[in-house]
C-alpha positions as CSV (number, residue, x, y, z in Angstrom):
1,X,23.7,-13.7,-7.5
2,X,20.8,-15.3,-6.0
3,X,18.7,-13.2,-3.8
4,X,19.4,-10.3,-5.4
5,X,17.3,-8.3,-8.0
6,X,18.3,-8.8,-11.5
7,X,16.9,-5.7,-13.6
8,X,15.5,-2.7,-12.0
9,X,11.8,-4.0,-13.3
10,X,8.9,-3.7,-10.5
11,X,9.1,-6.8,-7.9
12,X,5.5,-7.2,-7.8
13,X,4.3,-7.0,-11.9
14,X,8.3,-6.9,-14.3
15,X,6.3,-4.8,-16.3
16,X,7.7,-1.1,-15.7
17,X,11.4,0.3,-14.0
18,X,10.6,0.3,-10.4
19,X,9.8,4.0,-8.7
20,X,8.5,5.0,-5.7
21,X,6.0,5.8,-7.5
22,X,5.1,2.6,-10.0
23,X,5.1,0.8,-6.2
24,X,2.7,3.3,-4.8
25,X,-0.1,4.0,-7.1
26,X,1.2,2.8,-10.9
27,X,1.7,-0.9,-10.0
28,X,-1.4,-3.5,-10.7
29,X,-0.5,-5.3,-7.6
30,X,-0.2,-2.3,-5.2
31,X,-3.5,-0.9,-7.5
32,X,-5.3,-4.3,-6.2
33,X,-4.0,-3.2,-3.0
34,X,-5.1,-0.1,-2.8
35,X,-8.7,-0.8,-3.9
36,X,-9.4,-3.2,-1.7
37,X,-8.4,-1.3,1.5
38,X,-10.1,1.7,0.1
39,X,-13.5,0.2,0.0
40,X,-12.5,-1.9,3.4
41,X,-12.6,1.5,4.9
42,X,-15.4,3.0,2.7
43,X,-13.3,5.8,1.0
44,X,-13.8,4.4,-2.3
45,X,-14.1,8.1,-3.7
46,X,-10.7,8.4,-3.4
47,X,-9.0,8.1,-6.4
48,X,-5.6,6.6,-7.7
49,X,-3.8,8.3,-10.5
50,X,-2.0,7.0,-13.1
51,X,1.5,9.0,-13.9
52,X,0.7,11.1,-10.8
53,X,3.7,11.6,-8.7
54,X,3.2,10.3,-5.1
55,X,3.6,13.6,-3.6
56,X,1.1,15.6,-5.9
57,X,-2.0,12.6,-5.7
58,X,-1.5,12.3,-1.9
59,X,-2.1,15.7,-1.7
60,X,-5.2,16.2,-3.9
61,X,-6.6,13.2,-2.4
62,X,-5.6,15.0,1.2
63,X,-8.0,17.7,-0.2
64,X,-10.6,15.9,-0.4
65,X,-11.1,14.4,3.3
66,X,-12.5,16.0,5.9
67,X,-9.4,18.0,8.1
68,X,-10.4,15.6,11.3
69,X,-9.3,12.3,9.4
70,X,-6.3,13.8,7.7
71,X,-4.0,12.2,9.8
72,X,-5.5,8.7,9.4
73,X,-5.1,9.4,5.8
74,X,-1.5,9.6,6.1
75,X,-1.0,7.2,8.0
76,X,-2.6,5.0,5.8
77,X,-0.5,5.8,3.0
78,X,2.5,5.4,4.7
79,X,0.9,2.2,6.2
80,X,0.3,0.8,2.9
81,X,3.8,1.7,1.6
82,X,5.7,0.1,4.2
83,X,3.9,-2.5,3.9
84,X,4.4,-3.0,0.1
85,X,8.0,-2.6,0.7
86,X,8.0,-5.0,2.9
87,X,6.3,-7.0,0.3
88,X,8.7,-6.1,-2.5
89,X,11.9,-7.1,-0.2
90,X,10.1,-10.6,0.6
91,X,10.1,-11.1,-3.2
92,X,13.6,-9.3,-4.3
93,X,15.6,-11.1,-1.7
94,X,13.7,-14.5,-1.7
95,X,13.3,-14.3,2.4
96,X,11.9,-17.2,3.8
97,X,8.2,-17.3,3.1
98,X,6.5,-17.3,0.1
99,X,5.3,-14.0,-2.3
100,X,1.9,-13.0,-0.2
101,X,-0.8,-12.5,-2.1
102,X,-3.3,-8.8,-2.5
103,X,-5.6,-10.8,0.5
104,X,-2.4,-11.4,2.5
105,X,-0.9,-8.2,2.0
106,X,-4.3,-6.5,3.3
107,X,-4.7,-8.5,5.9
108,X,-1.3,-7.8,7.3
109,X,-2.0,-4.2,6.7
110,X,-5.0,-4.4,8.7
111,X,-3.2,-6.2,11.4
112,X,-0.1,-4.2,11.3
113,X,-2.4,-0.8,11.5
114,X,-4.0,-2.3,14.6
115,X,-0.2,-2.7,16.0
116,X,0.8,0.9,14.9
117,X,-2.3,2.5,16.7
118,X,-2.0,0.0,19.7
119,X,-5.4,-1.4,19.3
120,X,-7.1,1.6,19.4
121,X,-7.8,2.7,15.4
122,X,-11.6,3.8,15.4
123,X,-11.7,2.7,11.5
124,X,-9.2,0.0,11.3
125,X,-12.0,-2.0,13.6
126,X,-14.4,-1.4,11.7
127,X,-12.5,-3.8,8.9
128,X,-13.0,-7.2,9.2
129,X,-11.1,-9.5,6.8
């Protein structure tokens, strides 16, 4: 059936069974993705964990930010996996542009971060793509 997803293999990299949390932090593509916002925003201390569950890295990486910019934090992280989703649905059910590439995908981040916050995202300024 076209359109559909075959196998349960990751969207982005057919190398693993697709999880929330191989799309997350496991997956090359969403690593790529990851890194590059990361040092967009200087937190490049921040660290992404292989076979860490979603819940237990997001909160040891939580630990580690000041308790003023928590909230950005998660934001971000639910920023960036919406917007891999939205990525991963683009590719699973052939909609009717082309698979974006890691640029593309942060770019739309960064534009779609500017949308969430109305404009007004202190840091998300600061990014220029």
């Amino acid at each position: 059936m076209d359109g559909f997803q075959d196998g349960d293999e990751c969207a982005f990299c057919a190398q693993e069974i697709e999880t929330v949390g191989h799309l997350v932090l496991g997956c090359y593509f969403a690593r790529q993705v990851s890194y590059m916002l990361l040092h967009l925003l200087q937190l490049d201390t921040l660290i992404l964990g292989d076979g860490d569950d979603v819940a237990s890295w997001w909160l040891r990486q939580r630990s580690r930010i000041a308790a003023g910019e928590r909230k950005l934090f998660d934001s971000l992280l639910f920023l960036v996996a919406w917007c891999l989703w939205k990525e991963r649905n683009v590719r699973v059910f052939g909609f009717s542009r082309s698979a974006a590439s890691v640029n593309d995908v942060v770019r739309n981040l960064v534009r779609e971060s500017e949308e969430w916050v109305g404009g007004s995202c202190r840091s998300c300024h600061q990014v220029s793509m």
